[in-house]
Phi, psi and omega in degrees: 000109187312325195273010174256354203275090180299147171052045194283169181221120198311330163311291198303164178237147200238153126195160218285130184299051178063201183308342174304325185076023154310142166223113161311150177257137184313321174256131167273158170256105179273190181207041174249357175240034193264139184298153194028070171256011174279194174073177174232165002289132187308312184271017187270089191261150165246156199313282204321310201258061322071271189306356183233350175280281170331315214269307152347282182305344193258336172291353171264345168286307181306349177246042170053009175283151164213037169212137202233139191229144181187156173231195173257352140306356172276022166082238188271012193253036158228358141282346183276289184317285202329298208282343194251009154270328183254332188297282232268291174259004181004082184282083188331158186261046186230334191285345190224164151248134172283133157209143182215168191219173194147172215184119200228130214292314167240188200293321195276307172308328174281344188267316200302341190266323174312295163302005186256310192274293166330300194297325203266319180300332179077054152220170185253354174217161175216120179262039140211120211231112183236138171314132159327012189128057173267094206250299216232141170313306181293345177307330203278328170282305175306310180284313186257002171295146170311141204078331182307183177287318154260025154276339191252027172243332149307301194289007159263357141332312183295307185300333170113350173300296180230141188316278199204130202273015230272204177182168187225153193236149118256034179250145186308143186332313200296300187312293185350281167352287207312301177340307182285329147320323197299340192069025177246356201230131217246000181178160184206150181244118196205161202277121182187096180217192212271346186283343230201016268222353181310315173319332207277027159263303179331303140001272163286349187284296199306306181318278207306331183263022169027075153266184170272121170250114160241148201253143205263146163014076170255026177257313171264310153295013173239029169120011203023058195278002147310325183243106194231160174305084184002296194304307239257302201281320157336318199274325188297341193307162302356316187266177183278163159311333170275310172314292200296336178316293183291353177284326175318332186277313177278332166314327175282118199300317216256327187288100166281310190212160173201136207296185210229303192064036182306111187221345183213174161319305177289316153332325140313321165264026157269336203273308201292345155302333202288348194242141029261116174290118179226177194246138331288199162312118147356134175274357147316307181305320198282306173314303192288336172308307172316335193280312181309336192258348197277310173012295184288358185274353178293329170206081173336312195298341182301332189299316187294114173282323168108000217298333178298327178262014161289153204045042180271147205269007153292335163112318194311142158274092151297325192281331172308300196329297177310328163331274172313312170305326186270329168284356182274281183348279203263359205234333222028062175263073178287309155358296173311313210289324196265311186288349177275325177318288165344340223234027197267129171257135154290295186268004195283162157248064156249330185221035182323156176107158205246143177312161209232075172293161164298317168316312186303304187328296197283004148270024183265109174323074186285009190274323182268357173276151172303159120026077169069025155277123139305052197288306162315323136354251159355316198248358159286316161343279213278309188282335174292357186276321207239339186289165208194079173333178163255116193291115182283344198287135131299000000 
C-alpha cells in the first residue's frame, strides 16, 4: 500500500527491507560524498557543504528517495544532514528512514558515540543503526558477547532510541555468514555487484533469515562505472554501466535498495534508467549481460578468482589483485585498477592486503592455486601495471 510508503513517488520503486517491515526506496542517499565534508570541528560546516548537502537532499526527495544514509566516519556528514535537514529543508522526520553507523569497542562507549551522533543529526531517534565494520572474526566475539556493544544498541532499541539494529562489512564472505548466524541483527550493508559477485551466498544467507540487504558502492568500488571504458560502455549499451549494474542487483529478490554516490543533477537522471527494475531480466537486459559474460573470453585464465588463496601468507589479497587484473584484461577498466590497487592497507581490514612486490610475490603458497596457472605471473603483471609510488616531497 503506496500510504505505508514514506515520501513515495510513482518513479521511485520500493521494497520491503527484510524482517524491518520498512519498505525503501530502491536507491539510497548515501552521505559519504558531500564537498569539504572533511576536518574538524566535525560540526563547523562550511556554506559550500551546507549548499550541496541541501541542494542533494532535496533532489532525492523529489525523486522519490526515503531512505538516507551516513555513519560517523563520513566527517561532517551527520552534522551537514542535521542542520540541512531540519534548519534548511525542514524535512517532516516521517518523510525518510535514518540510517547511521559506527563503532565502539564496549557498552559505554557505544551509547556515549550514539548519543553524540543523535545530537549531531538533531533527532531523538534513528531508525536503522548499523554496527561499522564488522571485518574480522574477532569483531564479531568482541562486538557481539554479553554485555557487549550490540547488546547495547539492542537495548536501546527497547528503549525506542533505535529503530532497527544491522551492521555493515567489508570482510570476506565467510565472516559476513558468520555475523548473520548470530540472530542478533535485522539488516546488513555488504558489498555485492557484478564486478563482485563473491558475496552472493552471503546474500542469499541474508534472504533466507529474511534480513534487510543494502548494497555499499556498486558504483564505485563496483568497478568506477562513472569512469567506464569505451569497451566497458559498448557492452552495456543501451544502458550505462551504472544502469546495468544496478539491474543487475536488483534482479536479485533479497536485494532492496543500493547506495548511489549521487553529488549532481545528472546522477538522478542516470537513476531514473534503471527502472523498472525487473525480475527477471528483461530480454534486452539478459543480452548485455550475456554479452558482459562474454568478456572474460579475451583472456579465459581471468576467469579464475582465486577465493582459495585469500589469506596466503604472503600477505597479497590475492583473489582482489586478480580482480583487478581482469577488469583491465576483459573490461579495460584500467582506470579501476590503479585507483583501487593503490588503495591496499597492509595491516587495515577495510582493504586489506600488501602490494604484490616482487618479494611478496615469491612468497606466495602457489600449492593451492591449479595446476600450471600462472599465479605469480599474473601478480607481477598486475602490480607493475597499476602501482603508483607515493608522492613523499613536500
Amino acid at each position: 500500500m503506496t500510504h505505508d510508503i514514506r515520501n513515495h513517488h510513482s518513479s521511485m520503486e520500493y521494497r520491503r527491507f527484510g524482517r524491518t517491515e520498512r519498505m525503501l526506496s530502491a536507491i539510497t542517499l548515501g552521505g559519504m560524498r558531500f564537498v569539504e565534508a572533511g576536518g574538524k570541528p566535525r560540526d563547523e560546516l562550511s556554506p559550500a557543504l551546507i549548499d550541496h548537502c541541501a541542494e542533494v537532499t532535496s533532489m532525492a526527495l523529489d525523486h522519490g528517495i526515503n531512505h538516507i544514509e551516513t555513519a560517523y566516519g563520513y566527517g561532517k556528514s551527520e552534522h551537514a544532514y542535521g542542520y540541512v535537514l531540519n534548519q534548511v529543508l525542514q524535512v517532516p522526520r516521517q518523510r525518510y528512514h535514518l540510517m547511521t553507523k559506527g563503532k565502539r569497542s564496549t557498552a559505554e562507549d557505544m551509547r556515549r558515540l550514539v548519543d553524540e551522533q543523535l545530537t549531531a543529526l538533531r533527532t531523538d531517534h534513528i531508525d536503522l543503526y548499523g554496527m561499522h565494520g564488522i571485518n574480522l572474526p574477532e569483531h564479531i566475539s568482541e562486538l557481539c558477547c554479553s554485555g557487549g556493544a550490540v547488546e547495547e544498541l539492542l537495548k536501546m532499541r527497547d528503549e525506542g532510541i533505535i529503530g532497527e539494529v544491522g551492521f555493515s562489512t567489508h570482510g570476506p564472505m565467510e565472516v559476513i555468514v558468520d555475523a548473520i548466524a548470530t540472530g542478533l541483527f535485522n539488516f546488513v550493508n555488504v558489498h555485492y555487484y557484478y564486478f563482485l559477485q563473491r558475496n552472493r551466498a552471503a546474500v542469499d544467507y541474508a534472504g533466507a533469515k529474511d534480513l534487510g540487504v543494502f548494497i555499499i558502492s556498486p558504483n564505485d568500488k563496483g568497478g568506477r562505472l562513472f569512469e567506464p571504458s569505451d569497451r566497458l560502455r559498448d557492452l552495456c549499451a543501451p544502458l550505462t554501466p551504472i544502469q546495468f549494474n544496478a539491474k543487475w542487483c536488483l534482479e536479485h529478490p533479497h536485494i532492496h535498495t543500493l547506495s548511489f554516490g549521487m553529488t549532481e543533477a545528472a546522477h538522478f537522471a542516470e537513476m531514473r534508467g534503471i527502472f523498472p527494475a525487473s525480475i527477471p531480466m528483461t530480454a534486452d537486459e539478459l543480452a548485455i549481460k550475456l554479452r558482459m559474460n562474454a568478456a572474460i573470453s579475451a583472456d579465459p585464465l581471468a576467469a579464475y578468482e582465486g577465493w582459495e588463496l585469500l589469506g596466503d601468507p604472503s600477505g597479497i589479497n590475492i583473489p582482489e589483485v586478480l580482480r583487478h587484473r581482469r577488469m583491465a584484461t576483459c573490461y579495460d577498466q584500467e582506470a579501476f585498477g590503479i585507483y583501487r590497487y593503490n588503495m591496499f592497507q597492509d595491516k587495515g581490514d577495510w582493504f586489506p592486503g600488501c602490494f604484490a612486490t616482487p618479494e611478496a610475490v615469491a612468497a606466495v603458497d602457489t600449492s593451492k592455486a591449479p595446476t600450471n596457472f600462472p599465479l605469480q605471473a599474473f601478480l607481477n603483471e598486475t602490480h607493475a601495471r597499476f602501482y603508483r609510488p607515493k608522492d613523499t616531497s613536500d
